[in-house]
Structure formats: structure tokens, C-alpha cells
C-alpha positions, 0 to 999 in steps of 0.5 A: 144318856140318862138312867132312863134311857140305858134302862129303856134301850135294855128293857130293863127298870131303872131301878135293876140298873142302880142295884146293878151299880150300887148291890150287884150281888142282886142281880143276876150275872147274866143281867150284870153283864148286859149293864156292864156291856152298855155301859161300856159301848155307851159311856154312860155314867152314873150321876154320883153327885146326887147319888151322895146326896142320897147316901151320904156315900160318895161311890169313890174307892180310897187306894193307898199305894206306896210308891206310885214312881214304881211301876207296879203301883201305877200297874195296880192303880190302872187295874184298880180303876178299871175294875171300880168303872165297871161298877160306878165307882171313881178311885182316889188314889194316894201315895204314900212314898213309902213313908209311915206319916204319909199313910197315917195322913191319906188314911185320915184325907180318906176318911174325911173324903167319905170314901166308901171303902179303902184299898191299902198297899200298906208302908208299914203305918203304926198298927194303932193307926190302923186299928182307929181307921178300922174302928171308923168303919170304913171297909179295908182291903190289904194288898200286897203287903200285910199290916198285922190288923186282925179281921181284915180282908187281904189279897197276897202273893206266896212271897215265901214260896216265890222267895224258894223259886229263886233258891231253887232255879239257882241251885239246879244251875249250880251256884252255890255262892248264892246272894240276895237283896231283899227289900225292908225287914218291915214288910210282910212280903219283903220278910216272907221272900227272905224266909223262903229263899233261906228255907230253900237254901237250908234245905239243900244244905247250905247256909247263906252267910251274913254277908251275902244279905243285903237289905235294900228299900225297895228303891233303885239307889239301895240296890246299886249300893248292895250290889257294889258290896257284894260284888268286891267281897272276898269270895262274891257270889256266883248268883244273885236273886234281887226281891224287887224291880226298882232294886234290880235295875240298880243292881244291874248298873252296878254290875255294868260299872264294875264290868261284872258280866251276866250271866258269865260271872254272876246269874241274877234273878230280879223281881215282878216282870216289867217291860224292860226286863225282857229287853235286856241284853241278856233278857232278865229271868224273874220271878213274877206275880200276876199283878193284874188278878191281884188288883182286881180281885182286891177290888172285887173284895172290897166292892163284897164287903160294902155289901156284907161286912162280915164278909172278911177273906184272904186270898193267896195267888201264886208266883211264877218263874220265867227263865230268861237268860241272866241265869246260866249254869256254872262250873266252878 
């Protein structure tokens, strides 16, 4: 099916169709949602290889995630694609394996691929990287994790405030030996969940001694080690929250080696919702953000400011608690 043809069976001209695609804020949402419609029942596509020829643009989203082994980078990358399809737009998608050179060597791939705008789950690359890539242009979304770059959109969570709903839930069942695992001090959200899960503790007058904060990498193996050590300590924790997925599962194996019992000897409280978690025997109780929303509203971002530059916004969503049963109350 050619442009032609869809334009013909909507009673449309061709030209409403590519604005639909290319300035969607010109055309009505009503109009945008027929196209988006027929485009969908009919498969047709955009030819974006004359279009590029056209523009010089390439009508491809950059999306830098960084780890794409983790389940929620492959859950934003299936998220950010379905959302950039329904605008004509292809999605490259880098990983940066959580590495500072990886990302500073797919931010210049993208830029010599004429990507028309780029989505950063960034790893922590130089700020300087960052402010050159900024400089080309190039118009940026950050999601998930903030850089420090100044005048950039961003999509987040209120990790500070997902950080006090763990404390919270914990401290309404009793503990008071409360530990976590947070993931690197580098990372915007890692550093806010830390900071609120210790307000949280403060404010209900305790302190939360040195040695029942673990700091993991946000993989599996980092948690599994921290989990070991605070488990031998002297006086170890009666609760546990654990600020990622990844690091959760390996906290939970070394809790199954040492045949620490959850939730009779140790509540804990993971990170994100994925699948597994409610299948645990006990079924996980986590903290969750709405991954989904996220991602495509950091496309929507990005898609505006190919169209208004200027157009810089932040956006906040808020994290959820699902009780399950890995907490439990407790007596001391």
C-alpha cells in the first residue's frame, strides 16, 4: 500500500498523512487517530528512505539503555517502539552494559547514524560527553536516570519517595533492624532511593547504622554478596529493602543458601515487579513504577521536541507498593 492509496481509502490528502507522521501537533487528534488506526489494520509504512533523502533525517529514535540483560531495559526498549511505530518512527537501540565508554561511544554511533532525537537511560557517561553531544543539536530525552545536563527533558520516578514506601511498610510491621542494598552512588535514582529510605527512618527515630548499607551494581551477583554479609553480622537485620530486581533475585539466593527463612526470619522488599516476583514462594512484596507510562511518555517527549525545541519538560510519575507476602510482621 502506498501513501496514495491509505490517503485515498481515509478521504484524506496525502499531504494530512505525512504531517500526521512527521508534525503530528498539525493535525487534529481526532485525524491522528483514523491514520494511526489504518495504519495499523493495514501495515502500511512509511518510505523512510526517500523521506531521508528528503530531510536529511532518518526518522529513527536513538535509545541508549543500560543493560539491555536487564528486564526492565528490554521492557522500555519493547515500549519505546511501539510507541515511535505509530509515529513512522524506527528505534536504534544501544546498550551501554552499564559502562561510561560504552555510552560515550553509542552517543557518537548515533550522532553519525542521523538519529532524529535520542532517549538516554544514562550510566553515568562524563557530564562533558554529554554537554558535546548536547551541543550537536541533537534533541534528548533522559529517562530513568538523571545525568546533571542542564536544559533537558527528563522523565523519573520519585525514587525518594519510593525509597520511603519501603522504610515505611517495613517499620508499620515492626522491624526495627532494618537494612538495604542500594544500587551505585552514581545514579540519580539509585542516590534519591537511598536518601529516602534513610529520611524515612530518621523521621521515625532511628538511625540506620553503616553496616546495614550495602551498595550493590544493580546486578544479580552484587546482591547475593551483600546479602551474605549482612546476614552473618552480629545482630542482622529482621527486614531488608533491595533497590533493584537484578539485585534482588541474588539476595534472595543467598538468603535460600544460608536457609534464612522469608519472611519468618527476614521480611524483604525488592524493587520493579517482574514476573517472577509474584511466583515466589512467598510471593515478593515490591515497590513498583509504572515502566510503561514511562517509556512512552518519554517518547512523546522527545517526538515534541523534534517539533519545538524549546519545549524542555520534566516529568515525575509516582511509585506504587504491592504487599505480597515476603513481609511479615514481627515480634521481637
Amino acid at each position: 500500500m502506498t501513501l496514495k492509496d491509505l490517503a485515498k481509502d481515509l478521504d484524506l490528502s496525502p499531504s494530512t498523512i505525512s504531517r500526521a507522521l512527521s508534525r503530528p501537533n498539525m493535525v487534529t487528534p481526532r485525524t491522528r487517530a483514523r491514520i494511526r488506526a489504518a495504519i495499523e489494520e493495514t501495515g502500511f509504512r512509511p518510505n523512510v528512505v526517500a523521506q531521508s533523502l528528503r530531510t536529511n533525517k532518518t526518522r529513527t529514535v536513538g535509545l541508549l539503555v543500560a543493560d539491555i540483560s536487564n528486564w526492565f531495559f528490554g521492557l522500555i526498549v519493547e515500549s519505546v517502539e511501539d510507541a515511535a511505530r505509530l509515529h513512522g518512527y524506527s528505534v536504534l537501540v544501544c546498550n551501554a552494559k552499564e559502562e561510561r565508554r560504552r555510552e560515550e561511544k553509542a552517543l557518537e554511533l548515533l550522532t553519525a547514524r542521523k538519529v532524529s532525537g535520542v532517549i538516554n537511560c544514562s550510566t553515568g557517561a562524563s557530564i562533558d560527553s554529554l554537554r558535546a553531544f548536547q551541543r550537536r543539536g541533537i534533541p534528548l530525552v533522559e529517562l530513568d536516570r538523571r545525568s546533571g545536563l542542564d536544559h533537558v527533558s527528563t522523565v523519573m520516578l520519585d525514587n525518594e519517595r519510593a525509597g520511603r514506601l519501603a522504610a515505611r511498610h517495613l517499620l508499620q510491621l515492626g522491624h526495627r533492624r532494618v537494612a538495604t542494598i542500594a544500587g551505585p552512588g552514581h545514579l540519580s535514582n539509585s542516590k534519591a532511593r537511598l536518601h529516602g529510605f534513610i529520611q524515612e527512618m530518621t523521621e521515625a527515630g532511628l538511625s540506620l547504622p553503616k553496616h546495614y548499607i550495602e551498595i550493590g551494581d544493580y546486578r544479580d551477583e552484587s546482591g547475593f554478596r551483600a546479602a551474605s554479609r549482612l546476614i552473618v553480622l552480629k545482630e542482622p537485620p529482621t527486614a531488608l529493602f533491595v533497590a533493584n530486581s537484578e539485585m534482588t533475585l541474588g539476595a534472595l539466593t543467598a538468603l535460600r543458601e544460608r536457609q534464612v527463612n522469608v519472611p519468618r526470619d527476614l521480611s524483604i522488599v525488592g524493587f520493579d515487579d517482574p514476573l517472577w516476583a509474584r511466583h515466589l514462594d512467598p510471593a515478593l512484596t515490591v515497590v513498583t513504577q509504572p515502566i510503561v507510562e514511562m517509556a512512552k511518555m518519554a517518547t512523546g517527549l522527545l517526538l515534541s521536541l523534534l517539533q519545538d525545541s524549546e519545549g524542555v519538560r520534566s516529568e515525575i510519575l509516582p511509585p506504587d507498593l504491592m504487599i505480597r507476602q515476603s513481609t511479615a510482621q514481627w515480634a521481637d
